[in-house]
C-alpha positions in Angstrom: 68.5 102.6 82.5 68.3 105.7 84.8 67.0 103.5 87.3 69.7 100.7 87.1 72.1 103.8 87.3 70.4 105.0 90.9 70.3 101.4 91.8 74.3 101.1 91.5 75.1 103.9 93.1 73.3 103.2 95.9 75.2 99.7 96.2 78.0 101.4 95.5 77.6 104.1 98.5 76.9 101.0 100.8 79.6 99.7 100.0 82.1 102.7 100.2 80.5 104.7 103.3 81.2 102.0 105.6 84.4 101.1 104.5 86.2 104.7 104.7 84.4 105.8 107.9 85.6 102.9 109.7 89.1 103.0 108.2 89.1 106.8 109.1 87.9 105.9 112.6 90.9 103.1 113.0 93.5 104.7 111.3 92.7 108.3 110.9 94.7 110.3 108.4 97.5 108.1 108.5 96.0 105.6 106.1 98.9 103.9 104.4 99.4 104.5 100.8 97.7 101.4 99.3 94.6 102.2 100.7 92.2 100.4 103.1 92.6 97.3 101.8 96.3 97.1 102.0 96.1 98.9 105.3 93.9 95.8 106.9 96.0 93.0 105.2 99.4 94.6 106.1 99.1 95.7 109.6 96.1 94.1 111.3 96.0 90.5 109.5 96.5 88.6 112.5 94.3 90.7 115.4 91.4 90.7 112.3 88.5 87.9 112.5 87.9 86.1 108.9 84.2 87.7 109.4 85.4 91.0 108.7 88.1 90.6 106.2 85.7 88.8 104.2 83.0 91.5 104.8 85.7 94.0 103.6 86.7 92.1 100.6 82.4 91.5 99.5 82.1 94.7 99.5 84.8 95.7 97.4 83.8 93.2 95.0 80.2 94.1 95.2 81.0 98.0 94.6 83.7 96.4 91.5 81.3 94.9 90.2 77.9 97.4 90.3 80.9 100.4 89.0 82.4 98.4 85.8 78.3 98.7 84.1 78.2 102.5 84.8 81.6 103.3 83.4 81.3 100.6 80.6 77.8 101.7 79.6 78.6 104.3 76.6 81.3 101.2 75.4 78.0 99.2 75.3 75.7 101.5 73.8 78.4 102.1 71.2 78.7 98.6 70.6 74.6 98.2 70.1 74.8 101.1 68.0 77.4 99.5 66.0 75.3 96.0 65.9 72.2 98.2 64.8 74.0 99.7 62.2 75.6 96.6 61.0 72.2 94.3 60.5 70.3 97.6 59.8 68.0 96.2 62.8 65.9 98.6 65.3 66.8 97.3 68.3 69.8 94.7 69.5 68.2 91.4 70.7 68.6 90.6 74.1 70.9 87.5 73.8 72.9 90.0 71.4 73.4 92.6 74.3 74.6 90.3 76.7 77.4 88.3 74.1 78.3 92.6 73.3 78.5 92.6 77.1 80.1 89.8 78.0 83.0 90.3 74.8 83.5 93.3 76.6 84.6 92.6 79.9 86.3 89.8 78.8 88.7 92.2 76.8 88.8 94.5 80.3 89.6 91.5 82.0 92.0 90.5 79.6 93.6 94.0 79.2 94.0 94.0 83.0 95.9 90.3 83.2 98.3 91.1 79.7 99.2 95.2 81.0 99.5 95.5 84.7 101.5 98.1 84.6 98.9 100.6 83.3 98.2 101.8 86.9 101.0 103.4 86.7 100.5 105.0 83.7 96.7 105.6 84.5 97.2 109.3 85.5 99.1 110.3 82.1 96.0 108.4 80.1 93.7 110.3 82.3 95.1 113.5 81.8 95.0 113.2 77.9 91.4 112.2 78.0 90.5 114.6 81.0 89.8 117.7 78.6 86.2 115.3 77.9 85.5 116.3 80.9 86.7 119.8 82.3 87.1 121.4 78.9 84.7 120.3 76.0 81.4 120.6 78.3 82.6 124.8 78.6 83.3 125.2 75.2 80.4 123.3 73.5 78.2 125.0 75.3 79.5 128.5 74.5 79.5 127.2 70.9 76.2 125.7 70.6 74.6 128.4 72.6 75.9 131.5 71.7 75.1 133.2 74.6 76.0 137.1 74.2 78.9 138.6 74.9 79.9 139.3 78.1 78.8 137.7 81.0 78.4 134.0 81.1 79.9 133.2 77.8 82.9 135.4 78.8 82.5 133.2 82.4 82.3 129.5 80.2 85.1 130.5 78.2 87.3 131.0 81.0 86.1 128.0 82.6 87.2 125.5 79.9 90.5 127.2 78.9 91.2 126.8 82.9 90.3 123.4 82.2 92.3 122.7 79.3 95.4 124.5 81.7 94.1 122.0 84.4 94.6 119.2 81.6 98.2 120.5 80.2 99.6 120.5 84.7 98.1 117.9 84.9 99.6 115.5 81.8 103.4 117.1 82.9 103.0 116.2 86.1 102.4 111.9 84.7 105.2 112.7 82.7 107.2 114.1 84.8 106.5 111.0 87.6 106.9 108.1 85.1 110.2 110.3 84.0 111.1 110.3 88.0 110.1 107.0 89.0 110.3 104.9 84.9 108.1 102.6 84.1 108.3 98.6 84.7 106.5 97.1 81.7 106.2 93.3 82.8 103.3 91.8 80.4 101.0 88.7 81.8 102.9 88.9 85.5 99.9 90.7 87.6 
C-alpha cells in the first residue's frame, strides 16, 4: 500500500507542479478566485488551442482521480474491516474489495450530484473535524506517553490546546460566512 501511496503522489505532483507554475507565470498573483481552471475557461477560451485545454483538463482528472484512493483509503479499510468482521473471514476477497470500493465512490459520486451546495459549507465540516488533525495527535501523545513534566509534555500540551483554539476561529469564522453570505440549498441541480 505504501507504495501505491508514493505512486499517487507522484502523479499527483505531475499533475499539479505544472499546472500552478504555469498559471503563476501567466497570471501571477492575480489568479481569479475560481482557480486555474476557471481562470483559463473565462478569460483566455478563445486565444487557447484545444491541445492545451484538454492537457489542462487530463490532468486534473488524472490528479482527481489518483487523490479520491488516498483520502478514501481508511473508508475502505473500515469497510474490509467491517466485511472481515461480518463473515468472521481473515482476509476480504479481491472481487469483495473492489464491489466495497466501487459502493463507495458511487455514494461520493452520488453525494456530490444530490448536495452541491456542500462546498460551501465544506469549511464549517472541516473545522468540526479539524481537531483529528491539529489537536488529538498533541494530546494522545502526551497521554499515551507520559512524558515528565516540564518540557515537551508542557510544549505538546500547548500545541494541541493552540490547536483546538485554531479549530474553535476557525468553525466561527464558517459560521460567521454562511451567516454573511446564507446558504443556497438546491438538491440534484449541480
Amino acid at each position: 500500500m505504501w507504495r501505491a501511496v508514493m505512486i499517487s503522489y507522484s502523479i499527483i505532483s505531475l499533475c499539479l507542479y505544472p499546472l500552478a507554475i504555469a498559471g503563476f507565470w501567466a497570471y501571477g498573483d492575480k489568479i481569479p478566485s475560481g482557480g486555474m481552471l476557471s481562470a483559463i475557461s473565462d478569460t483566455n477560451l478563445q486565444h487557447t488551442s484545444e491541445f492545451f485545454l484538454a492537457l489542462v483538463n487530463g490532468l486534473v482528472i488524472l490528479n482527481t482521480l489518483t487523490v479520491f484512493p488516498i483520502y478514501a483509503m481508511p473508508v475502505f479499510d473500515n469497510l474490509e474491516i467491517r466485511y472481515t468482521a461480518i463473515t468472521g473471514r481473515r482476509r476480504a476477497p479481491a472481487a469483495m474489495r473492489t464491489c466495497l470500493r466501487l459502493f463507495f465512490g458511487g455514494l461520493a459520486f452520488f453525494i456530490s450530484v444530490a448536495f452541491p451546495f456542500l462546498p460551501s459549507i465544506g469549511p464549517l465540516i472541516g473545522g468540526l473535524a479539524s481537531p483529528l488533525t491539529f489537536a488529538y495527535p498533541c494530546l494522545m501523545w502526551v497521554r499515551i506517553r507520559k512524558p515528565r513534566r516540564g518540557g515537551a509534555r508542557r510544549l505538546i500540551t500547548g500545541l494541541g490546546c493552540l490547536g483546538l483554539i485554531l479549530c474553535v476561529l476557525w468553525v466561527a469564522a464558517a459560521l460567521w460566512r454562511l451567516i454573511d453570505k446564507g446558504l443556497n440549498a438546491d438538491f440534484f441541480k449541480p
